[in-house]
PQR file with spaces between the fields and no chain letter, atoms N, CA, C, O and H, PARSE charges and radii, in Angstrom:
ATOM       1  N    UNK     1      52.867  103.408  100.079 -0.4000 1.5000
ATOM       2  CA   UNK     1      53.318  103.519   98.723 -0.0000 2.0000
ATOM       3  C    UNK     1      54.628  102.740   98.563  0.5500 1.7000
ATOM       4  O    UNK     1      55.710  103.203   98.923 -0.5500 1.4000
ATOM       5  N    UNK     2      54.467  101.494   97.986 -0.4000 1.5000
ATOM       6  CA   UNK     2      55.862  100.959   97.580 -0.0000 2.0000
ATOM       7  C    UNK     2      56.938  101.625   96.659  0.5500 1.7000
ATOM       8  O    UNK     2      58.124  101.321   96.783 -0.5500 1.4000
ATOM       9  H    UNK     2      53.587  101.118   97.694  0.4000 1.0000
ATOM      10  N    UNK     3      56.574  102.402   95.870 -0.4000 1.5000
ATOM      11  CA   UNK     3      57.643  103.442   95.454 -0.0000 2.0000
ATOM      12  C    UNK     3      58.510  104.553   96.088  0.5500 1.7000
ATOM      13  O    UNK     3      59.556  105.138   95.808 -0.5500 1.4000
ATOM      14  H    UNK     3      55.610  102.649   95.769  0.4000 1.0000
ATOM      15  N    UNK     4      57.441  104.572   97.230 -0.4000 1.5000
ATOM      16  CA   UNK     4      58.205  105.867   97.901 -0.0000 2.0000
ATOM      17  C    UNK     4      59.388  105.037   98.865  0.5500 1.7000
ATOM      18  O    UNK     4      60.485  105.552   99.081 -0.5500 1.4000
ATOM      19  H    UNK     4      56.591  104.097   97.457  0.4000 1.0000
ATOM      20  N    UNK     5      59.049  103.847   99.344 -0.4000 1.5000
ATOM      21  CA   UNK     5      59.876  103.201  100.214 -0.0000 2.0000
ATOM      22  C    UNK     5      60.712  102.473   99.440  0.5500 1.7000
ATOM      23  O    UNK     5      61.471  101.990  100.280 -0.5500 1.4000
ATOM      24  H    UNK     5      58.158  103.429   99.170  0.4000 1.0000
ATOM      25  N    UNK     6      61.220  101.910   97.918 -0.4000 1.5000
ATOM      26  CA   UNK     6      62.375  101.779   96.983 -0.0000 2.0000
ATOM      27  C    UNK     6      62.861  103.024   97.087  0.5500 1.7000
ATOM      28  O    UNK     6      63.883  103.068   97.773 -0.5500 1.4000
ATOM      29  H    UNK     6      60.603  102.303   97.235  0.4000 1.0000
ATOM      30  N    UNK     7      62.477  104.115   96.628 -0.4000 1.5000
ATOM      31  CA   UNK     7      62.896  105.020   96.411 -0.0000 2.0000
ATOM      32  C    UNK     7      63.956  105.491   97.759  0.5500 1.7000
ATOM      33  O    UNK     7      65.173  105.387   97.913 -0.5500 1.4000
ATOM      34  H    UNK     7      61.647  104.079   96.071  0.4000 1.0000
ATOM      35  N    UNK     8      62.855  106.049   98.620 -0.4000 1.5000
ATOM      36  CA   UNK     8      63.949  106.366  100.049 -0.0000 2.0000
ATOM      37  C    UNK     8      64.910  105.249  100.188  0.5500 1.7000
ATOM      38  O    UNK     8      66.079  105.582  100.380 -0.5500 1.4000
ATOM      39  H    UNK     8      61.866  106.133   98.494  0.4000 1.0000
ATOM      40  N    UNK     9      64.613  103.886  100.122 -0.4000 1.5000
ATOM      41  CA   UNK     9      65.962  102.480  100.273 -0.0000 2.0000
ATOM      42  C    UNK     9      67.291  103.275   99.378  0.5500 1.7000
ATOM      43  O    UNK     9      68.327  103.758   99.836 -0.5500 1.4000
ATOM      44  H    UNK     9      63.662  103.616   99.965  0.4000 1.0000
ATOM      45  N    UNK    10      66.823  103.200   97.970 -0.4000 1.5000
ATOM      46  CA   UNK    10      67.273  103.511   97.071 -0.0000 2.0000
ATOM      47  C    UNK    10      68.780  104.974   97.561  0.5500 1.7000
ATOM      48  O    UNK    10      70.005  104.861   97.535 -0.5500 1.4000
ATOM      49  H    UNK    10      65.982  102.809   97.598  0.4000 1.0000
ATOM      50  N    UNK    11      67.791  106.303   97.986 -0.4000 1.5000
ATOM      51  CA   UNK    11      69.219  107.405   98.169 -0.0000 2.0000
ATOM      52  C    UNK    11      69.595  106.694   99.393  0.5500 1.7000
ATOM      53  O    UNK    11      70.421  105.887   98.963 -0.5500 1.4000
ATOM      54  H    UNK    11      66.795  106.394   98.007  0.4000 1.0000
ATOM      55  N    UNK    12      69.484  106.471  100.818 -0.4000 1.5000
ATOM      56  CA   UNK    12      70.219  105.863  101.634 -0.0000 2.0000
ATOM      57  C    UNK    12      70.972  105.147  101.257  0.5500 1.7000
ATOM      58  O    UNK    12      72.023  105.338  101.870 -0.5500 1.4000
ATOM      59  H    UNK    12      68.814  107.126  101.167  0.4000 1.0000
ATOM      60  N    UNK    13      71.088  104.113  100.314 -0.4000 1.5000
ATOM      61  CA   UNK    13      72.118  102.942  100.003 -0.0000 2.0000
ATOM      62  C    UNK    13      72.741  104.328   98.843  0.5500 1.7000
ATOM      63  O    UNK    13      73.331  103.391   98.304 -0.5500 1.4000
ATOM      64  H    UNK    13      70.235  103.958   99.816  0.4000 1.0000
ATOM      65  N    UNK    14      72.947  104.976   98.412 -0.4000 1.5000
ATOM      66  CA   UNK    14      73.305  105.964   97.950 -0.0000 2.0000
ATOM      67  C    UNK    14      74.116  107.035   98.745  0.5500 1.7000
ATOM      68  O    UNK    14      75.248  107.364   98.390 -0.5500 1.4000
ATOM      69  H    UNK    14      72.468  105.737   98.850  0.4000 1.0000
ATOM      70  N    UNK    15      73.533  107.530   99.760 -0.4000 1.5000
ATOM      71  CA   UNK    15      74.206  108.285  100.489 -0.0000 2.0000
ATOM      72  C    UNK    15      75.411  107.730  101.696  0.5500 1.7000
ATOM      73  O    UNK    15      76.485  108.191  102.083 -0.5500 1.4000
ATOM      74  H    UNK    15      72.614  107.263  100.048  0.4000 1.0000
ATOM      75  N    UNK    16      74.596  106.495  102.040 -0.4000 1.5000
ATOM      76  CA   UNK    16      75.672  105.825  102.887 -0.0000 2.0000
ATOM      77  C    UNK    16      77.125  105.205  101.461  0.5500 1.7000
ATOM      78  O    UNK    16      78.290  105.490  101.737 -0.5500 1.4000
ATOM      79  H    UNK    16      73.723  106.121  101.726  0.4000 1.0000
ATOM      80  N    UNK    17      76.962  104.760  100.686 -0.4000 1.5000
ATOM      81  CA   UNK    17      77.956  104.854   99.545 -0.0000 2.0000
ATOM      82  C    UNK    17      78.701  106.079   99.564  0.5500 1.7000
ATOM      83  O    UNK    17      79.907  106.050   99.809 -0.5500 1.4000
ATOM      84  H    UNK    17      76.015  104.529  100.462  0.4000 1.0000
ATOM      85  N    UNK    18      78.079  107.191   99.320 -0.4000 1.5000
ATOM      86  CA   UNK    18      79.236  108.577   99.500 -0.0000 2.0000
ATOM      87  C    UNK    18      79.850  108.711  100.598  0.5500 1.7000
ATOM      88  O    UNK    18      81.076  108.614  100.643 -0.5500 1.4000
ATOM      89  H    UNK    18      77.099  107.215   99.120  0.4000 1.0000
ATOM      90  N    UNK    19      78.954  109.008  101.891 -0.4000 1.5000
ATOM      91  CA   UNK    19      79.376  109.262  103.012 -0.0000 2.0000
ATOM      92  C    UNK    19      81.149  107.951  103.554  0.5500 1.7000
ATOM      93  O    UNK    19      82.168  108.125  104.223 -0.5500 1.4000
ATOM      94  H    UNK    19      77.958  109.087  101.855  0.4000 1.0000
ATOM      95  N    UNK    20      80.761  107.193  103.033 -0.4000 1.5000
ATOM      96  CA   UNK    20      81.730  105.946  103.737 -0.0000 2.0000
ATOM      97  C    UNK    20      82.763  106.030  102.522  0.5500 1.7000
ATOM      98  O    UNK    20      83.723  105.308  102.790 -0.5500 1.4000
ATOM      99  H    UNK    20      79.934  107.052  102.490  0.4000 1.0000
ATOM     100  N    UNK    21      82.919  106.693  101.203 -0.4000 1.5000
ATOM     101  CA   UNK    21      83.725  107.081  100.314 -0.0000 2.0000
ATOM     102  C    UNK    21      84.360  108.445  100.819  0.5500 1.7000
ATOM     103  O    UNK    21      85.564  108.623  100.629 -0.5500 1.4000
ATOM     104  H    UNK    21      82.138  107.279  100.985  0.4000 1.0000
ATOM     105  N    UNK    22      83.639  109.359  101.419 -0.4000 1.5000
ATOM     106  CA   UNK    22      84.308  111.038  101.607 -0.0000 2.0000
ATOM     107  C    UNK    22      84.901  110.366  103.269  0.5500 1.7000
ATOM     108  O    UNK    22      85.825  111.036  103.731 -0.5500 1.4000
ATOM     109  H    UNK    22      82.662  109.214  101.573  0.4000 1.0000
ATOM     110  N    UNK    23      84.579  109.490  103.904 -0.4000 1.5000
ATOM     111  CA   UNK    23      85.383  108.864  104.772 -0.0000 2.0000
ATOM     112  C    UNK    23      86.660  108.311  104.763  0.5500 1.7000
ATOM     113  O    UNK    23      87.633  108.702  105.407 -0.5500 1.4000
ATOM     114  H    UNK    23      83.829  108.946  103.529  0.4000 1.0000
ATOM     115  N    UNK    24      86.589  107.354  103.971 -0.4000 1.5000
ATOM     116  CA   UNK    24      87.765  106.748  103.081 -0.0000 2.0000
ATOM     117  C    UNK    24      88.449  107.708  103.077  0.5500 1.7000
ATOM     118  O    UNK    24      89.344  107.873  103.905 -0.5500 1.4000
ATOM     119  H    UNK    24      85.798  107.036  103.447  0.4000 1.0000
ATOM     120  N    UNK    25      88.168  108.541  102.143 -0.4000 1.5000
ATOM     121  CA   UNK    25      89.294  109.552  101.611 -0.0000 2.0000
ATOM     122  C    UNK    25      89.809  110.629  102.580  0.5500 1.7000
ATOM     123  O    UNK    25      90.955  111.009  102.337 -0.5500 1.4000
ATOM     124  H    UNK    25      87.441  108.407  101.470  0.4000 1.0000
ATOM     125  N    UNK    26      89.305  111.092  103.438 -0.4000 1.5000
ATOM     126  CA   UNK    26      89.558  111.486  105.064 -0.0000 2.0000
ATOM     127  C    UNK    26      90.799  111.251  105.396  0.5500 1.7000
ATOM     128  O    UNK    26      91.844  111.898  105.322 -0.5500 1.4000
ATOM     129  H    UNK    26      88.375  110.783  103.635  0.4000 1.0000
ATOM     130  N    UNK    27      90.292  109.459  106.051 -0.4000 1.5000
ATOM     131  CA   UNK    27      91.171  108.848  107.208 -0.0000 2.0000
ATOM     132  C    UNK    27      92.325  108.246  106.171  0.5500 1.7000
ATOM     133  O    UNK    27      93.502  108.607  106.165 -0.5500 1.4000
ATOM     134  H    UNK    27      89.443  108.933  106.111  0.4000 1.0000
ATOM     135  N    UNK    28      91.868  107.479  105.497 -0.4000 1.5000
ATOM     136  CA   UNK    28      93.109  107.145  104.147 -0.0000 2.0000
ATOM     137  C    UNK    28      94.161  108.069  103.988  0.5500 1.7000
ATOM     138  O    UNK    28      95.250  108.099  104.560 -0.5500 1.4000
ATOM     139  H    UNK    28      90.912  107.186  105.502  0.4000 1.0000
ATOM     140  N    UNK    29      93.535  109.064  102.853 -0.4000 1.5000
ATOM     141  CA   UNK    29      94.279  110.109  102.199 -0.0000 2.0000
ATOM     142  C    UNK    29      95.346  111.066  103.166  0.5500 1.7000
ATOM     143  O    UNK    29      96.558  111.268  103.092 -0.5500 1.4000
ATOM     144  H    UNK    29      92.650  109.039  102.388  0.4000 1.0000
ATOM     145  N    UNK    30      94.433  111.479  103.967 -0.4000 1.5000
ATOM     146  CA   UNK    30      95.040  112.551  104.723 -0.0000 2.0000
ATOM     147  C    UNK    30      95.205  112.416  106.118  0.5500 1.7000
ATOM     148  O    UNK    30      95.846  113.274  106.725 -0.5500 1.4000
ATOM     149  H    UNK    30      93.449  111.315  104.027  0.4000 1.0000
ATOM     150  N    UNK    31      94.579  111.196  106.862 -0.4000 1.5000
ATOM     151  CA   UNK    31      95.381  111.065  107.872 -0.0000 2.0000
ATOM     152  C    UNK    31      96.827  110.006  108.098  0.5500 1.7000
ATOM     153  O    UNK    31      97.849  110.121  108.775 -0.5500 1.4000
ATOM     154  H    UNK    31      94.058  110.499  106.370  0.4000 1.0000
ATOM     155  N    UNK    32      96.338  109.023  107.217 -0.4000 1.5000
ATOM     156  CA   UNK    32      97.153  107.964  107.291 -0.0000 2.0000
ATOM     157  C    UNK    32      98.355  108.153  106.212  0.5500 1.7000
ATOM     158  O    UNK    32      99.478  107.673  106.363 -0.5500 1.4000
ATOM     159  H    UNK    32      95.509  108.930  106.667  0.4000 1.0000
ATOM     160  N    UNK    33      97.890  109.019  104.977 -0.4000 1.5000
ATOM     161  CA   UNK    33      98.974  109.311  104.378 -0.0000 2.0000
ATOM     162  C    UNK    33     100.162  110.043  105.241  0.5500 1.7000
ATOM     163  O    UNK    33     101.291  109.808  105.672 -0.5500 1.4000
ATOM     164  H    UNK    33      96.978  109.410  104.854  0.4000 1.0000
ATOM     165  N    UNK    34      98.987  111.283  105.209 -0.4000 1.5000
ATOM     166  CA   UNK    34     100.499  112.350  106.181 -0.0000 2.0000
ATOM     167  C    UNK    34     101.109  111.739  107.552  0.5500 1.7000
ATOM     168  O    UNK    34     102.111  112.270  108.030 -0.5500 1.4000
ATOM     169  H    UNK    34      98.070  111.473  104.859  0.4000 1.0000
ATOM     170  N    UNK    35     100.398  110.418  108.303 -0.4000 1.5000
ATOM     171  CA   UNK    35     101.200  110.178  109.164 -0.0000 2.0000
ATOM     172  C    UNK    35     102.665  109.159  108.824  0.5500 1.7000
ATOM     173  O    UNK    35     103.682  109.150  109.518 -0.5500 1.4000
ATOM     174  H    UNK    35      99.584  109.986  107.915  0.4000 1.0000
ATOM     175  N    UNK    36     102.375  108.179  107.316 -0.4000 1.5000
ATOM     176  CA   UNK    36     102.896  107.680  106.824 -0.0000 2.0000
ATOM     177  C    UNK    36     104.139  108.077  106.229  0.5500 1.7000
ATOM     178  O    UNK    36     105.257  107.570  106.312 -0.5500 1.4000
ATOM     179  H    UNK    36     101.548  108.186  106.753  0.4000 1.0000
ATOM     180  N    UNK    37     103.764  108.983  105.675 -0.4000 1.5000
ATOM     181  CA   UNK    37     105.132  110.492  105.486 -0.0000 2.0000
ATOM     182  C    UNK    37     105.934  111.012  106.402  0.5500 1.7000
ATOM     183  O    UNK    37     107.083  111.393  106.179 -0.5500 1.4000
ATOM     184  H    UNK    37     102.856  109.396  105.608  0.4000 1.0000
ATOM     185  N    UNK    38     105.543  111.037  107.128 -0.4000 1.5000
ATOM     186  CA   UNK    38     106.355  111.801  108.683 -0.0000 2.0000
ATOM     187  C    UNK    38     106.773  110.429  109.146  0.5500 1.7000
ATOM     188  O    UNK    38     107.999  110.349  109.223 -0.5500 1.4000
ATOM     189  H    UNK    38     104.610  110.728  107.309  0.4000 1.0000
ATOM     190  N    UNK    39     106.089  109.242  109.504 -0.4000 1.5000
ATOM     191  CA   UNK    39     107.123  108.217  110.364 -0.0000 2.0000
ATOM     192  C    UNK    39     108.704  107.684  108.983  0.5500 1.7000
ATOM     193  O    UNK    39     109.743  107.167  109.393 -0.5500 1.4000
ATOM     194  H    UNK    39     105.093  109.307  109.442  0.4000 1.0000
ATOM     195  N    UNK    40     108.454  107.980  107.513 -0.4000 1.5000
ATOM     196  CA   UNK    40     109.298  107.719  106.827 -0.0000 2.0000
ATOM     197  C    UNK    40     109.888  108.447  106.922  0.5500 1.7000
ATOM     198  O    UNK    40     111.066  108.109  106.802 -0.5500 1.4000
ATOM     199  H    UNK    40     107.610  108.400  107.180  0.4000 1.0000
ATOM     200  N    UNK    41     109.696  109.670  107.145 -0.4000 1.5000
ATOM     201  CA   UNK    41     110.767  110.338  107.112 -0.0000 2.0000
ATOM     202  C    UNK    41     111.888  110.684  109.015  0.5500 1.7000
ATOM     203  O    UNK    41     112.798  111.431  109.376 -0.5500 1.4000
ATOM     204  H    UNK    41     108.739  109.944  107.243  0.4000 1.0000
ATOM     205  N    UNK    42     111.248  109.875  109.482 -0.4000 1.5000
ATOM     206  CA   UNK    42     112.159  109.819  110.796 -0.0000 2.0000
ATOM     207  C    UNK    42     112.486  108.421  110.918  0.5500 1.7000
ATOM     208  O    UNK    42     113.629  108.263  111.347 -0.5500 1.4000
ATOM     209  H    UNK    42     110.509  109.269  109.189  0.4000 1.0000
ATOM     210  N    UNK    43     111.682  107.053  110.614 -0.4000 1.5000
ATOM     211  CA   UNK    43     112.541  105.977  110.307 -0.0000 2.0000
ATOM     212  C    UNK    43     112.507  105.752  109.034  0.5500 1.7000
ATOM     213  O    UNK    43     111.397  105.515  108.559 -0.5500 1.4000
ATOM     214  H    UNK    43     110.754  107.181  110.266  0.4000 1.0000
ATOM     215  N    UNK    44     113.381  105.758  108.363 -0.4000 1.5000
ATOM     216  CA   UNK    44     113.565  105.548  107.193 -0.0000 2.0000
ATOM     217  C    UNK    44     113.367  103.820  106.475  0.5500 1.7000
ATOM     218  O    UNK    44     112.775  103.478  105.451 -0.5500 1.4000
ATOM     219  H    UNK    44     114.283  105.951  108.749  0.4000 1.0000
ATOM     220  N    UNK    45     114.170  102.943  107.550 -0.4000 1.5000
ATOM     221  CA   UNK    45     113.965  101.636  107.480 -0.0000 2.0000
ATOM     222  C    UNK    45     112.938  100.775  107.464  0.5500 1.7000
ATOM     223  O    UNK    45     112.788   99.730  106.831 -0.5500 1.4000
ATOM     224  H    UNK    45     114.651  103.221  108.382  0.4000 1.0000
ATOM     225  N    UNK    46     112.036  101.502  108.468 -0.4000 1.5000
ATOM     226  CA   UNK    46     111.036  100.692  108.701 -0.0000 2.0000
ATOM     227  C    UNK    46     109.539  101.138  108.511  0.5500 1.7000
ATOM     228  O    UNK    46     109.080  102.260  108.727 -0.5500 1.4000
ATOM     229  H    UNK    46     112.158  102.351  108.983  0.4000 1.0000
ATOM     230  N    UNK    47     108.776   99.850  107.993 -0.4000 1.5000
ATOM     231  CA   UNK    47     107.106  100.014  107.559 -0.0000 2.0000
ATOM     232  C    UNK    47     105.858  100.433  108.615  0.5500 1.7000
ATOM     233  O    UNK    47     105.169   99.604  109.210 -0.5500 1.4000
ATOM     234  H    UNK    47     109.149   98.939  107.818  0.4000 1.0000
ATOM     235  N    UNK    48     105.728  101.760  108.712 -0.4000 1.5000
ATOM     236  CA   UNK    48     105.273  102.072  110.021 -0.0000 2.0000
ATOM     237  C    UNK    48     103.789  101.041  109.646  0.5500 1.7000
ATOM     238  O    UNK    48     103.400  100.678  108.536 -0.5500 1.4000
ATOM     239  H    UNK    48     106.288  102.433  108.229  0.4000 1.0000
ATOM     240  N    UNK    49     103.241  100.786  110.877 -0.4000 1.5000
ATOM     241  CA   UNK    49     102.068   99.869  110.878 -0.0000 2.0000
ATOM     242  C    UNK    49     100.337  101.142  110.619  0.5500 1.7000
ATOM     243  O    UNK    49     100.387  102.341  110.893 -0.5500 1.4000
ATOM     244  H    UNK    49     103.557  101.081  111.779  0.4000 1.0000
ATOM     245  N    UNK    50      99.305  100.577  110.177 -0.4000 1.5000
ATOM     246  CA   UNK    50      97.880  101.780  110.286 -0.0000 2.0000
ATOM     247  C    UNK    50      98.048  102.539  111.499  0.5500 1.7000
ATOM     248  O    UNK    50      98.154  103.766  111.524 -0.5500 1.4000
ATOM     249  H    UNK    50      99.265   99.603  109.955  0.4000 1.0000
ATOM     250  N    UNK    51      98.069  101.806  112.469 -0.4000 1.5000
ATOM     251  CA   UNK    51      97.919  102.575  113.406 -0.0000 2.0000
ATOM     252  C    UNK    51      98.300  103.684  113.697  0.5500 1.7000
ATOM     253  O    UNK    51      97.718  104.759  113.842 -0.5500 1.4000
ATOM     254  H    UNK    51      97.983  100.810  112.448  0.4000 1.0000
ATOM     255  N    UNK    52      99.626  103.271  113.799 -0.4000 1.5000
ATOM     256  CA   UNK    52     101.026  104.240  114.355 -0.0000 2.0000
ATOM     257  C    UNK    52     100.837  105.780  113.120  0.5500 1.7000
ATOM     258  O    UNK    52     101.174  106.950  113.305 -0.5500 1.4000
ATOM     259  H    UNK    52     100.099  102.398  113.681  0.4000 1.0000
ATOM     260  N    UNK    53     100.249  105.201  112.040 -0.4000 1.5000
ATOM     261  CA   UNK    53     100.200  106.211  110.528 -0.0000 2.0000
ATOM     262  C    UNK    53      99.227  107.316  110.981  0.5500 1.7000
ATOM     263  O    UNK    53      99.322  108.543  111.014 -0.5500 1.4000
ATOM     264  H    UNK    53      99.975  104.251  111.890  0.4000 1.0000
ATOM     265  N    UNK    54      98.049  106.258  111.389 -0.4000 1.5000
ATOM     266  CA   UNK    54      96.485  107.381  111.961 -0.0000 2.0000
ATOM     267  C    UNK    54      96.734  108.267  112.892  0.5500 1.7000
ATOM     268  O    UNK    54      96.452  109.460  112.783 -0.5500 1.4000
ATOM     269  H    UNK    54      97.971  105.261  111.362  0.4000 1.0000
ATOM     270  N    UNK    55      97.406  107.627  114.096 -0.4000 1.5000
ATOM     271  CA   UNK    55      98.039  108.677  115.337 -0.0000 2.0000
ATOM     272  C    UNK    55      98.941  109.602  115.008  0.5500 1.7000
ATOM     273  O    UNK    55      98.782  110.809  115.194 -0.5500 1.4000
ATOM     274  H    UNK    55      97.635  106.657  114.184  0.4000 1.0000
ATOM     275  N    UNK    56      99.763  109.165  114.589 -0.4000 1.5000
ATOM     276  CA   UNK    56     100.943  110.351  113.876 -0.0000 2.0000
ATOM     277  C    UNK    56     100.530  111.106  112.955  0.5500 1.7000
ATOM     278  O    UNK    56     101.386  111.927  112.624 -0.5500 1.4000
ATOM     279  H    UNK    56      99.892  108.185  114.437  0.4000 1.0000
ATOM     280  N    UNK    57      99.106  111.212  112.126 -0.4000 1.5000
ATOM     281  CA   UNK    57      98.677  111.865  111.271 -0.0000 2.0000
ATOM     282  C    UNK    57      98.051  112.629  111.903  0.5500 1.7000
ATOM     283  O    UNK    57      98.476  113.773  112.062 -0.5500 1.4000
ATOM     284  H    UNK    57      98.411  110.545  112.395  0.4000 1.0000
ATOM     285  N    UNK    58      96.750  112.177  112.495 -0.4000 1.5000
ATOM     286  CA   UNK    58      96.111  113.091  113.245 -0.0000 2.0000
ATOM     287  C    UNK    58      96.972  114.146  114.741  0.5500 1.7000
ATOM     288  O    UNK    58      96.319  114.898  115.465 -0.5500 1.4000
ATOM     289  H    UNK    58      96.405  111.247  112.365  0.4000 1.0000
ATOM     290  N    UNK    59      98.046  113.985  114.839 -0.4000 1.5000
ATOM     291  CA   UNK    59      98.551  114.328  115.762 -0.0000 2.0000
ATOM     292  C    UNK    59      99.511  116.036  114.639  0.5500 1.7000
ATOM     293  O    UNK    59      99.822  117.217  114.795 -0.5500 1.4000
ATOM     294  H    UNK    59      98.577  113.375  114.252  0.4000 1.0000
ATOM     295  N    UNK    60      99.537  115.354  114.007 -0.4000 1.5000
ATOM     296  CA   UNK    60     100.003  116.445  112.757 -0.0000 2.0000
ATOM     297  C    UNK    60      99.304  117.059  112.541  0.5500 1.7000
ATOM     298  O    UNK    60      99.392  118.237  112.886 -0.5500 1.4000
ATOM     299  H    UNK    60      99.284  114.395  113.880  0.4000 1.0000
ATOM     300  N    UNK    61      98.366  116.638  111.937 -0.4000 1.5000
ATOM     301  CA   UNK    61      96.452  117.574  111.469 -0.0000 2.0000
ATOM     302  C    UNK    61      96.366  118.430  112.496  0.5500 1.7000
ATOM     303  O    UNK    61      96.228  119.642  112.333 -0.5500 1.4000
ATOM     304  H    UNK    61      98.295  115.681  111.656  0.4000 1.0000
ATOM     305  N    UNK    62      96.459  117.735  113.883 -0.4000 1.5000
ATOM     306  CA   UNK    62      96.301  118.603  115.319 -0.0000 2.0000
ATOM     307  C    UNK    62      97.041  119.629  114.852  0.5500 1.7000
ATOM     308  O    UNK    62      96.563  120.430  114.048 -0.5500 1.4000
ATOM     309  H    UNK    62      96.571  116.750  114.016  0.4000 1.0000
ATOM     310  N    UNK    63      98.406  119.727  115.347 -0.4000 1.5000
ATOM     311  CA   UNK    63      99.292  120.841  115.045 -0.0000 2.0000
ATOM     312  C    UNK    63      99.243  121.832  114.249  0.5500 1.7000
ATOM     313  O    UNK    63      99.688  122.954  114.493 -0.5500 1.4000
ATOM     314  H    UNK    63      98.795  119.077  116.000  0.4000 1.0000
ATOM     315  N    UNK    64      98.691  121.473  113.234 -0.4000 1.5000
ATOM     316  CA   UNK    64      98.777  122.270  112.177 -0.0000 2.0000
ATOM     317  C    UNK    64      97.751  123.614  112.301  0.5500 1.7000
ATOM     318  O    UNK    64      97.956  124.824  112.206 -0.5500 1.4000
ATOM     319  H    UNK    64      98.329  120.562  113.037  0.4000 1.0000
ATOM     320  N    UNK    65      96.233  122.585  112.627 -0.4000 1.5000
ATOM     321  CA   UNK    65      95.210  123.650  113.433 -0.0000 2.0000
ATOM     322  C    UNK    65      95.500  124.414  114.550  0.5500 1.7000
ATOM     323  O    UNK    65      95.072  125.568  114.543 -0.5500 1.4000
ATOM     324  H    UNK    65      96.066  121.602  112.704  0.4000 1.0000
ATOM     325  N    UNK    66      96.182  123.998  115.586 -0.4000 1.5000
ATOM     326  CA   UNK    66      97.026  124.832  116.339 -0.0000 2.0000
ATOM     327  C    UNK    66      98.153  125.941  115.988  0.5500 1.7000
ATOM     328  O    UNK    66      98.565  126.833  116.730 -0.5500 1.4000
ATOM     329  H    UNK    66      96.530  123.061  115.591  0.4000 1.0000
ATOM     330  N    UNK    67      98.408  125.750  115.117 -0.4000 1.5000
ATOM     331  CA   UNK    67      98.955  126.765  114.696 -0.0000 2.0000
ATOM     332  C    UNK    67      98.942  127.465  113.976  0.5500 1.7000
ATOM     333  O    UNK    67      99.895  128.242  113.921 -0.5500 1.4000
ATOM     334  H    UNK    67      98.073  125.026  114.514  0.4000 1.0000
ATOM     335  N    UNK    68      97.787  127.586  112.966 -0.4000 1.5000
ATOM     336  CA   UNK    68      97.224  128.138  112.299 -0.0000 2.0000
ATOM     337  C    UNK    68      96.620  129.086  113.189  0.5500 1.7000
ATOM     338  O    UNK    68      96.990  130.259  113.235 -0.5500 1.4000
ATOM     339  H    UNK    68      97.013  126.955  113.010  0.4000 1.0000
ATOM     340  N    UNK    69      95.012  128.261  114.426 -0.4000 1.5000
ATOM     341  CA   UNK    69      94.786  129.235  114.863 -0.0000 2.0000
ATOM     342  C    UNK    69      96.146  130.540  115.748  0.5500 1.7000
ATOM     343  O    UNK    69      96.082  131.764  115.641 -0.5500 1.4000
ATOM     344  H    UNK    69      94.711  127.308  114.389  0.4000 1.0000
ATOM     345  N    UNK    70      97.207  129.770  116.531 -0.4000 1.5000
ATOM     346  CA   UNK    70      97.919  130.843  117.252 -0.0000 2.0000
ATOM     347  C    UNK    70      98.456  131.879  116.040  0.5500 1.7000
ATOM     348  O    UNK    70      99.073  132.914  116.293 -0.5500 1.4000
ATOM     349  H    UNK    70      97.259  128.775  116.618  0.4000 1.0000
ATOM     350  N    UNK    71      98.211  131.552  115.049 -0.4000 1.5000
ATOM     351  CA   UNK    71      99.403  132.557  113.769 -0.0000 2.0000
ATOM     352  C    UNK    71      97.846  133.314  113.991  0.5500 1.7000
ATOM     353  O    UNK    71      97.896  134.129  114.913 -0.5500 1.4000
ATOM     354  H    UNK    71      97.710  130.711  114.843  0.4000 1.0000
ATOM     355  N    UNK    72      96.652  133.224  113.419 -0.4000 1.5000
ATOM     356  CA   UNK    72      95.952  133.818  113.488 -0.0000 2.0000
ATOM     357  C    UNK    72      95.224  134.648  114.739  0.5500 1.7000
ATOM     358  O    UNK    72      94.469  135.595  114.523 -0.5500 1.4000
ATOM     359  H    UNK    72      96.612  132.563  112.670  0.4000 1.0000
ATOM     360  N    UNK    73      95.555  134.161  116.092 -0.4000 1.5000
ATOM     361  CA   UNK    73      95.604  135.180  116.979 -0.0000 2.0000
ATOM     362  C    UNK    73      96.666  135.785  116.742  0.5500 1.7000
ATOM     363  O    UNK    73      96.363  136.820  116.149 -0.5500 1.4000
ATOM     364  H    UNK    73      96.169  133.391  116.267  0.4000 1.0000
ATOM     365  N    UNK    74      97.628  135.720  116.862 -0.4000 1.5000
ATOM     366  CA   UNK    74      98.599  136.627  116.616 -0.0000 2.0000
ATOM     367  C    UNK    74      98.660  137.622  115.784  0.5500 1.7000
ATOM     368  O    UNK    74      99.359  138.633  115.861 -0.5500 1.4000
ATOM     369  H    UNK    74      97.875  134.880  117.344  0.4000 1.0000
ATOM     370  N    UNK    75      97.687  137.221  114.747 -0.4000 1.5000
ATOM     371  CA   UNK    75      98.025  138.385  113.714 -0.0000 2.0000
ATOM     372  C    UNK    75      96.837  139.433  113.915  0.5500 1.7000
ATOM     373  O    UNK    75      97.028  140.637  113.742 -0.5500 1.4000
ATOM     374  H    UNK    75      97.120  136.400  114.685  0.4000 1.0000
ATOM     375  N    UNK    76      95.707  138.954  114.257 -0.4000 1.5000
ATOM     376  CA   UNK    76      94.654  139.871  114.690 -0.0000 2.0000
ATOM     377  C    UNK    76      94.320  140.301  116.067  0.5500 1.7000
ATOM     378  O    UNK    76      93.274  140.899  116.319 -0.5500 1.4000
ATOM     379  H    UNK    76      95.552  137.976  114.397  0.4000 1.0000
ATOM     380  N    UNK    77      95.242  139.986  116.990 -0.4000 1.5000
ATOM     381  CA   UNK    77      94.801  140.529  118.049 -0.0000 2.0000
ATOM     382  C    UNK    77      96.223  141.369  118.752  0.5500 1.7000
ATOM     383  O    UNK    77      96.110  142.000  119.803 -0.5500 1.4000
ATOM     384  H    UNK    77      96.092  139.500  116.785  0.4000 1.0000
């Protein structure tokens, strides 16, 4: 059936569109932002590079889950 195989083409080029958009907005928004935030605010002068933004973000993200969960052992056990 040539309709059914446009069709399935059709949501894949659809879903890979979202999926690589809720990605974007992931690694962009919230890793590279918040690492971007934190290296400004310890060098002030200088343009931290992607990289250095992604590591220092996700290294934050880390923490944060870490300590969320220890607050939450702590509070229930």
């Amino acid at each position: 059936m040539p309709l059914d195989d446009l069709a399935g083409e059709a949501l894949r080029g659809a879903l890979r569109v979202v999926g690589r958009m809720l990605f974007e907005l992931v690694f962009e928004i919230l890793l590279k932002g918040t690492g971007h935030v934190v290296i400004r605010l310890f060098r002030p002068g200088k343009e931290p590079g992607d990289a250095a933004c992604a590591l220092v973000g996700l290294l934050v993200w880390a923490g944060v889950a870490a300590g969320a969960f220890l607050l939450h052992r702590q509070m229930t056990g």
